[in-house]
TORZAMI-676655 format. One record per atom (N, C-alpha, C, O): residue in one letter; x, y, z. Coordinates in steps of 0.1 Angstrom, whole numbers, padded with zeros to 4 digits, always signed. Each point is the difference from the previous one (the first is absolute). Layout:
BEGIN
AXYZ
...
END
This chain:
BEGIN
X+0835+2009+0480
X+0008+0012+0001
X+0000+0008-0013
X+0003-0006-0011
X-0008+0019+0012
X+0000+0009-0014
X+0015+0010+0007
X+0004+0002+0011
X-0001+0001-0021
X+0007+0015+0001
X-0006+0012-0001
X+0004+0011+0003
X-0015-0015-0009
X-0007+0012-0003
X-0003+0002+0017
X+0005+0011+0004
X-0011-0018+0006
X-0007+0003+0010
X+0014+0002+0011
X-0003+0001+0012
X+0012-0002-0014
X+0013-0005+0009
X+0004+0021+0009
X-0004+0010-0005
X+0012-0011+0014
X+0008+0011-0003
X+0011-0001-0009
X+0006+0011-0001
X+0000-0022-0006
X+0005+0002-0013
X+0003+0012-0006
X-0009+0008+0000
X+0022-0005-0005
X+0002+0010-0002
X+0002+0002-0017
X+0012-0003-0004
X-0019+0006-0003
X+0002-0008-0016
X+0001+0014-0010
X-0009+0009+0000
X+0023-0008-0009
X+0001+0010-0006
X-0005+0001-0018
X+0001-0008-0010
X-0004+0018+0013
X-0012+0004-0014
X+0010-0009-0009
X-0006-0008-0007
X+0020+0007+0005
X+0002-0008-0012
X-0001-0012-0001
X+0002-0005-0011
X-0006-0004+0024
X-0007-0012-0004
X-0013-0004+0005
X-0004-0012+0001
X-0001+0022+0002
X-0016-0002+0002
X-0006-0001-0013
X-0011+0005-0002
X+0017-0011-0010
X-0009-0005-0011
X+0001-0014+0003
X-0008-0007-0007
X+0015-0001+0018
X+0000-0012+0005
X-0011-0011+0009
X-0003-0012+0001
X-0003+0029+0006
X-0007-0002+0007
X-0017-0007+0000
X-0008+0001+0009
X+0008-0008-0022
X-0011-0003-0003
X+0000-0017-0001
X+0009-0008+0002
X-0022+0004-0004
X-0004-0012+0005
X+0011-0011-0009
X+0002+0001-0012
X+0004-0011+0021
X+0002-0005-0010
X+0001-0011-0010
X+0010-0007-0004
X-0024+0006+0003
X-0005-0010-0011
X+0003+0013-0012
X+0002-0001-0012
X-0003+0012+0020
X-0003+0008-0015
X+0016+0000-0006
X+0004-0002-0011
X+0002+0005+0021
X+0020+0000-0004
X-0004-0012-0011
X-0003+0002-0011
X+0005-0016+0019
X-0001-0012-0010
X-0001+0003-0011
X+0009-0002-0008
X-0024+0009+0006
X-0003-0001-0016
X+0004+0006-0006
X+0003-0005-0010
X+0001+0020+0014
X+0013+0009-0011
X+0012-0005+0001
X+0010+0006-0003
X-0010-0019+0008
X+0017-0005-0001
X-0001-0014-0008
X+0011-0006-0002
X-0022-0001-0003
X-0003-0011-0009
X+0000-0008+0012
X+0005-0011-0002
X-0009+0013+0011
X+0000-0010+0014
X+0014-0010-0001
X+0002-0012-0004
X+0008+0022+0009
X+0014-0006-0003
X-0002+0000+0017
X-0009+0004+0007
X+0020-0012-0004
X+0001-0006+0017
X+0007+0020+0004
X+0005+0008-0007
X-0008-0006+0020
X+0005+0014+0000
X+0008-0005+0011
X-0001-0010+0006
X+0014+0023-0005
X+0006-0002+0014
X+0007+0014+0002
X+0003+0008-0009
X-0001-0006+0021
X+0006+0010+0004
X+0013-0001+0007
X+0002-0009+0007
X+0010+0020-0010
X+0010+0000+0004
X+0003+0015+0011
X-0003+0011-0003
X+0008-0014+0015
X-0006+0011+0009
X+0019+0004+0002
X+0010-0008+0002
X-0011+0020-0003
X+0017+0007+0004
X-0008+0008+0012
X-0009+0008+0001
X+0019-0014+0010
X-0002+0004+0011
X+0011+0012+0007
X+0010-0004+0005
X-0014+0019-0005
X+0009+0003+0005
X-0001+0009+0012
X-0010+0006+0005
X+0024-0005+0001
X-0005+0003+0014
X+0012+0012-0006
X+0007+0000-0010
X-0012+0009+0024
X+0006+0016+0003
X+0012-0003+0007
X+0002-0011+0005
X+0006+0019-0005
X+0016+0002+0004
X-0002+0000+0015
X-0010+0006+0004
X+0016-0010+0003
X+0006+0005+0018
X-0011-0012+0005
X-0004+0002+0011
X-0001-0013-0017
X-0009-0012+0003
X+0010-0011+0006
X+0009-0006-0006
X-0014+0004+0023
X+0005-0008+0004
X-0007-0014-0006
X-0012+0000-0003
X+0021-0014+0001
X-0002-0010-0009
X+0002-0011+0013
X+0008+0000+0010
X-0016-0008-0014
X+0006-0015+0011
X+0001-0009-0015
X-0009-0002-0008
X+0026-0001+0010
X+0005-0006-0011
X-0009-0013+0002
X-0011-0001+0006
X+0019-0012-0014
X-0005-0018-0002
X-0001-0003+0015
X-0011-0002+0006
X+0024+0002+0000
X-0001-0004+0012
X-0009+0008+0010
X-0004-0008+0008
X+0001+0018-0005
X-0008+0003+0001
X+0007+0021+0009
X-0006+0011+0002
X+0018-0015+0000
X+0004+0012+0010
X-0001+0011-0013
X+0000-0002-0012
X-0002+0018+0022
X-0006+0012-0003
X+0015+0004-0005
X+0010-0005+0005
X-0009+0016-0018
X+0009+0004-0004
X-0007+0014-0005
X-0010+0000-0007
X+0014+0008+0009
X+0000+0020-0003
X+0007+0003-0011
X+0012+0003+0001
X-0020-0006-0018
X+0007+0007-0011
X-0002+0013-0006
X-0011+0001-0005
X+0019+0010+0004
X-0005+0010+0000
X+0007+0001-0014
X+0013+0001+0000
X-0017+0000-0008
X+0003-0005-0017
X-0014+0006-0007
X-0011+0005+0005
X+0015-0007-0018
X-0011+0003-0004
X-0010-0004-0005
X-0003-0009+0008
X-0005+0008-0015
X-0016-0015+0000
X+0007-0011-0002
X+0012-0001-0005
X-0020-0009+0007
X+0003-0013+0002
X-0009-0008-0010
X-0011+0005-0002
X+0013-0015-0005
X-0009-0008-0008
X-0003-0019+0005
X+0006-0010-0003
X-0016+0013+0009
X+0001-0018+0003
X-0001-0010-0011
X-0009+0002-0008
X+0017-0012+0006
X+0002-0011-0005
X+0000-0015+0007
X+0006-0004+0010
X-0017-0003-0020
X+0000-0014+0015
X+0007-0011-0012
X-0001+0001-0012
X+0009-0010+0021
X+0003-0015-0006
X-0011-0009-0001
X-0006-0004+0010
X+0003-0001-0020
X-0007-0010-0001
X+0003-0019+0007
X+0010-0006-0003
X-0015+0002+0007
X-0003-0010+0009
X+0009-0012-0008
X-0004+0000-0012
X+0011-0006+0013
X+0008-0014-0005
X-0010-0006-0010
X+0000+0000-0012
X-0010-0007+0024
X-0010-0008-0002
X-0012+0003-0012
X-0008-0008-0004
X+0011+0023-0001
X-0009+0005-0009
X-0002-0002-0010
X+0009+0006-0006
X-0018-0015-0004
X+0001-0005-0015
X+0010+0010-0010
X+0011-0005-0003
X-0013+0016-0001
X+0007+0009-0002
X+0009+0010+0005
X-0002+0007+0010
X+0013-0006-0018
X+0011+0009+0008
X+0003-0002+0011
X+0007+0009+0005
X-0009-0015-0001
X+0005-0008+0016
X+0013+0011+0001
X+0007+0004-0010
X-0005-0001+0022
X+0009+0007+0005
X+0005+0019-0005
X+0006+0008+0007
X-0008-0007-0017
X-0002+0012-0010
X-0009+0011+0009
X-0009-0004+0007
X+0013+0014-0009
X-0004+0013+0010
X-0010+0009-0013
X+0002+0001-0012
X-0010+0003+0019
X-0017+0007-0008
X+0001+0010+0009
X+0008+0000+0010
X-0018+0013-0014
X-0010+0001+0008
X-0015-0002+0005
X-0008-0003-0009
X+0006+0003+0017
X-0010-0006+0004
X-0010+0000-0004
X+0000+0009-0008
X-0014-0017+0008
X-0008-0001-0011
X-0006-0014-0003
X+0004-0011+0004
X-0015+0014-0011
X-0008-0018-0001
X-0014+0009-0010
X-0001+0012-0002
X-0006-0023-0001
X-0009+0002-0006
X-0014+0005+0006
X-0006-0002+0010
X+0003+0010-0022
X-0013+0006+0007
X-0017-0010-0003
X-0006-0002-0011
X+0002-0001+0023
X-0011-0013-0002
X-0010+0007+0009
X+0003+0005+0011
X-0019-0004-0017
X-0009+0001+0006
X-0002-0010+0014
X-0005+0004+0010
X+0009-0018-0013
X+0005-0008+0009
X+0004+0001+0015
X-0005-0005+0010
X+0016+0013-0011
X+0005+0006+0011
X-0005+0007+0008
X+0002+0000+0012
X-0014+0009-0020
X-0006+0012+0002
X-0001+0014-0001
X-0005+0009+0007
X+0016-0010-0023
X+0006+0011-0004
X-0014+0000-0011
X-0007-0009-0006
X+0006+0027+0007
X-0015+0000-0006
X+0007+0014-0012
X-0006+0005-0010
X+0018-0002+0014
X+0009+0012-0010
X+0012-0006-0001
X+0005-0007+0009
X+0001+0009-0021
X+0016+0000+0002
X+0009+0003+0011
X+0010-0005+0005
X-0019+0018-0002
X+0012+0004+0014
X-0005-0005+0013
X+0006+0004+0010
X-0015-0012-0007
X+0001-0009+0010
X+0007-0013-0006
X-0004-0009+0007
X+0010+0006-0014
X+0006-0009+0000
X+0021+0008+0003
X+0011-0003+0006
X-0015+0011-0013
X+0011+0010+0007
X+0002+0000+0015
X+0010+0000+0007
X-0022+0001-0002
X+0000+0002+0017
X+0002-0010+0006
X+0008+0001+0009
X-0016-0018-0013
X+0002-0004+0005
X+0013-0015-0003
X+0002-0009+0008
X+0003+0011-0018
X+0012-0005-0005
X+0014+0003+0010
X+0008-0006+0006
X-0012+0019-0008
X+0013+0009+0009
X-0002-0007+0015
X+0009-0007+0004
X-0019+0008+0003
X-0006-0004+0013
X+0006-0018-0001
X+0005-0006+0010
X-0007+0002-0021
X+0001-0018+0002
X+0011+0000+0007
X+0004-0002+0011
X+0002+0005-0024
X+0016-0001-0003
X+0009+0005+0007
X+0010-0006+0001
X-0011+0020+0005
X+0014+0005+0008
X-0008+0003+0014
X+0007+0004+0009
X-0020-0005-0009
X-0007+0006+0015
X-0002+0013+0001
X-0002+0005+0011
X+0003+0005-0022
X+0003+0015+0004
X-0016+0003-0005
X-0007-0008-0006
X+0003+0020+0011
X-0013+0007-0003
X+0003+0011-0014
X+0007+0010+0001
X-0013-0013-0009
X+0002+0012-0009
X-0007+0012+0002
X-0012-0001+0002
X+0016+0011-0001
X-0008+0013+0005
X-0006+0009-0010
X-0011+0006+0001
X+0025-0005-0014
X-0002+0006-0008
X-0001-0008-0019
X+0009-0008-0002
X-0016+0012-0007
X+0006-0008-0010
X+0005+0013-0010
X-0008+0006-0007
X+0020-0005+0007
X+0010+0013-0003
X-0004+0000-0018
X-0007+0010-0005
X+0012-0023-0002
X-0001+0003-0014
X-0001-0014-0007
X-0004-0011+0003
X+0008+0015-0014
X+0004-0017-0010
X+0008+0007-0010
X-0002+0011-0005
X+0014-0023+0005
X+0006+0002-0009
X+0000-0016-0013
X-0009-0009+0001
X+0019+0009-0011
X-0006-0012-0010
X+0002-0012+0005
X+0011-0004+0004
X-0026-0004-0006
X+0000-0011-0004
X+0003-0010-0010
X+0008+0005-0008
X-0010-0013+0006
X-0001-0013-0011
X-0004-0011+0002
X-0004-0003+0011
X+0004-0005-0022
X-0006-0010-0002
X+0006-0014-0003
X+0003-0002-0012
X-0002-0010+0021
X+0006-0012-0003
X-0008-0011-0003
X-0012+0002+0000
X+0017-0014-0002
X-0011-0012+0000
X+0005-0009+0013
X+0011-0004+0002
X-0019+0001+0003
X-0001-0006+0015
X-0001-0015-0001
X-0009-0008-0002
X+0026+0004+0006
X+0005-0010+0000
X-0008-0010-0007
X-0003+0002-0011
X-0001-0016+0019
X-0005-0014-0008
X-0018+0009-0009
X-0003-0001-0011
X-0001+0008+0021
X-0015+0001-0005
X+0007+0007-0019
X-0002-0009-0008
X+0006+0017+0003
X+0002+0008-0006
X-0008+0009+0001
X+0003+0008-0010
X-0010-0004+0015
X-0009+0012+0005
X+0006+0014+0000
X+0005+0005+0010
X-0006+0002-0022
X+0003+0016-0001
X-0004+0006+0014
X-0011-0001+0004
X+0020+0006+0002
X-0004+0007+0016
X+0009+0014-0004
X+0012+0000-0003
X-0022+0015+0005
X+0007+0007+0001
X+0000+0013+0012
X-0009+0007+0004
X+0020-0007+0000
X+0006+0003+0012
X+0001+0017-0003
X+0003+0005-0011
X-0008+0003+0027
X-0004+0012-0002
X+0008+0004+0021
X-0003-0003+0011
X+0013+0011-0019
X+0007+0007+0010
X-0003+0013+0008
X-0005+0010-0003
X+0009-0015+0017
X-0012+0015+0005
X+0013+0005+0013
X+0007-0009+0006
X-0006+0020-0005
X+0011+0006+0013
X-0012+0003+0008
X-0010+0006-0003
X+0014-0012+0021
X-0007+0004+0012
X+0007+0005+0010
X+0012+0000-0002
X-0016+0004+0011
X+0004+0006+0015
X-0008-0010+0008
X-0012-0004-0001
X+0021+0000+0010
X-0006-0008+0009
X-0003+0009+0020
X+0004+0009+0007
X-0011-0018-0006
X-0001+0007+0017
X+0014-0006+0008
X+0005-0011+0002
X+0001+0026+0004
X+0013+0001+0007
X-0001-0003+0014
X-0008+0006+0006
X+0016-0018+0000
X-0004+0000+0017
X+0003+0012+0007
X+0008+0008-0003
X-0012-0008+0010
X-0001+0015+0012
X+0013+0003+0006
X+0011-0004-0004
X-0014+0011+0015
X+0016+0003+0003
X+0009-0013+0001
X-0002-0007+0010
X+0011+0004-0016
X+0007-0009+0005
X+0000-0012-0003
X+0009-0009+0003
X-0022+0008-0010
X-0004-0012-0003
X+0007-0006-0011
X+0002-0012-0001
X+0003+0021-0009
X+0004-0007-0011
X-0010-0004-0008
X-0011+0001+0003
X+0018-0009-0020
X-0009-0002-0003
X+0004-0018-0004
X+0011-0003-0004
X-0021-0005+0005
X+0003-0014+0003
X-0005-0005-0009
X-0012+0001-0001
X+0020-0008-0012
X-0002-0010-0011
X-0006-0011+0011
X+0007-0003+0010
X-0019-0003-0014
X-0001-0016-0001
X-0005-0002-0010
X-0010+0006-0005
X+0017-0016+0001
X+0000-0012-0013
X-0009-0008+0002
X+0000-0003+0012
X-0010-0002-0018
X-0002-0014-0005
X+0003-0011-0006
X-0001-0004-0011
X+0009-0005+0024
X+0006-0007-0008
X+0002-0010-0010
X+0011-0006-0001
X-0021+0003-0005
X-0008-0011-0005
X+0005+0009-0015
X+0001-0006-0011
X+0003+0021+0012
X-0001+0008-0014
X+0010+0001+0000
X+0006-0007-0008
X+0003+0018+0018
X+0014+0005+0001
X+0005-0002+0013
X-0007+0001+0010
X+0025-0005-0013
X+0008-0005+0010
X+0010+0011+0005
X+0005-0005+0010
X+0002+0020-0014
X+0003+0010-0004
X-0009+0011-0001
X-0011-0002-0005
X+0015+0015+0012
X+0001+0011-0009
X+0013+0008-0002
X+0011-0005+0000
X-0013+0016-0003
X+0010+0014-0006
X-0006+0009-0001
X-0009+0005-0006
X+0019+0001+0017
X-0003+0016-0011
X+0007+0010-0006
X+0007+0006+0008
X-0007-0001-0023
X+0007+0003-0009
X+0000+0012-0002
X-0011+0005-0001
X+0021+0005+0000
X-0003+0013-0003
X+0004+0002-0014
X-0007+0008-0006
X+0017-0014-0001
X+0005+0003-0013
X+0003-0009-0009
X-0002-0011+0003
X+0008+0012-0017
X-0004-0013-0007
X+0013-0012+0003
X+0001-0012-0001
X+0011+0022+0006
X+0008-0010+0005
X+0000-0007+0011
X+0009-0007+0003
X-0023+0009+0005
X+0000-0012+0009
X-0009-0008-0002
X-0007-0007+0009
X+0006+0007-0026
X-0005-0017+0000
X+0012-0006-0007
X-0003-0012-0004
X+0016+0017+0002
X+0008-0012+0000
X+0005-0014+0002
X+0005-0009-0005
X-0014+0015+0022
X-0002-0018+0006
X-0011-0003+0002
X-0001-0007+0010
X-0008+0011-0016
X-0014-0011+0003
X-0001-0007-0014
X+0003+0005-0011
X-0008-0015+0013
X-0007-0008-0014
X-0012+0005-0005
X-0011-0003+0005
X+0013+0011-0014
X-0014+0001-0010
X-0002-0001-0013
X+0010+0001-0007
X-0023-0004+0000
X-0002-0004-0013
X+0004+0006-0001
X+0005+0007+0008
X-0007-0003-0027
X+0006+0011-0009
X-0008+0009+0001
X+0005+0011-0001
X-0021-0013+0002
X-0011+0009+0001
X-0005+0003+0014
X-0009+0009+0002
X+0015-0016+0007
X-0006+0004+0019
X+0017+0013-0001
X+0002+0010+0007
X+0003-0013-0012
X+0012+0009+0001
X-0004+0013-0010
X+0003+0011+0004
X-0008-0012-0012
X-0003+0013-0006
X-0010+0009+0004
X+0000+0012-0001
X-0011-0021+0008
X-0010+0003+0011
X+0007+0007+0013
X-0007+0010+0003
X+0015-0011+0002
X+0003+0003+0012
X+0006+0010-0005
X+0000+0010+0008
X+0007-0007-0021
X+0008+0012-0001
X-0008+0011-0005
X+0005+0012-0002
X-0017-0016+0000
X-0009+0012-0005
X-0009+0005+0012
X-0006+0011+0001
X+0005-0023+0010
X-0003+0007+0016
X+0009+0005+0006
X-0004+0005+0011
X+0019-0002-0015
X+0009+0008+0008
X+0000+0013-0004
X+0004+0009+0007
X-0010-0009-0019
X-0002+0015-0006
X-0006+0007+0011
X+0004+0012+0001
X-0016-0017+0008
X-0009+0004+0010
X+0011+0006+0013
X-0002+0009+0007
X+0007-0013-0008
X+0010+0002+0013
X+0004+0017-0002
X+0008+0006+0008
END
């Protein structure tokens, strides 16, 4: 899967992304890469909550947030946005197919559009110590049709939880790092 060849919808401010990437690698010191996807949906979007029944919120954007899995070496239970690393492996041949298809793993949604990026950073990744640095991107996902809503599924091997957040005081009650929390407040800006 390329983006380049996709109907993908990719805006000039991060179509400097869009390139191969072994080549990213190398202007990044071949640091581990990963992407952080803020997912946000449009106002008057019918939602099928955890449990699964249809609820009509007519508010204004929405930002998805998933819980991380118990079972998870790291952060076990702690709320992200969604996201994983980008590996030729997989069959990500650009960053923003790892955008597409991360989003796709992890919550099931189709990305339609890739809106922008806002800042990243850079951590060392747990036991390996491996510099990994993490590159934030805002999407639009594909809306179900009349009626349909739009339906989180989880992976649950990743995340046990979602949310969705419109402002910074509704992460009062989720668990987040210091930096998945500063992350999320610089994707609300998007809203």
């Amino acid at each position: 899967m390329s983006t380049s060849s996709s109907s993908l919808v990719i805006a000039p401010s991060v179509s400097q992304y869009n390139i191969p990437l072994a080549d990213l690698l190398s202007q990044n010191g071949n640091k581990r890469l990963v992407v952080g996807v803020a997912v946000i949906v449009p106002a008057a979007i019918a939602h099928a909550d955890s449990a699964g029944a249809s609820t009509t919120h007519k508010t204004q954007n929405k930002l998805l947030v998933v819980q991380r899995a118990v079972a998870e070496e790291s952060f076990a239970g702690m709320y992200e946005l969604p996201g994983g690393h980008a590996d030729a492996i997989d069959g990500d041949q650009t960053l923003l197919d790892a955008v597409v298809r991360e989003t796709r793993e992890e919550t099931g949604l189709e990305v339609v559009e890739i809106v922008g990026e806002f800042k990243g950073f850079e951590y060392v990744a747990g036991r390996s110590g491996e510099t990994t640095r993490q590159f934030n991107f805002v999407v639009k996902v594909r809306l179900g049709g009349e009626g349909e809503g739009l339906a989180v599924r989880l992976n649950p091997e990743e995340h046990q939880k979602y949310a969705w957040v419109r402002e910074e005081k509704d992460l009062e009650e989720l668990s987040l790092t210091g930096s998945m929390e500063d992350v999320v407040k610089d994707a609300l800006r998007y809203l």
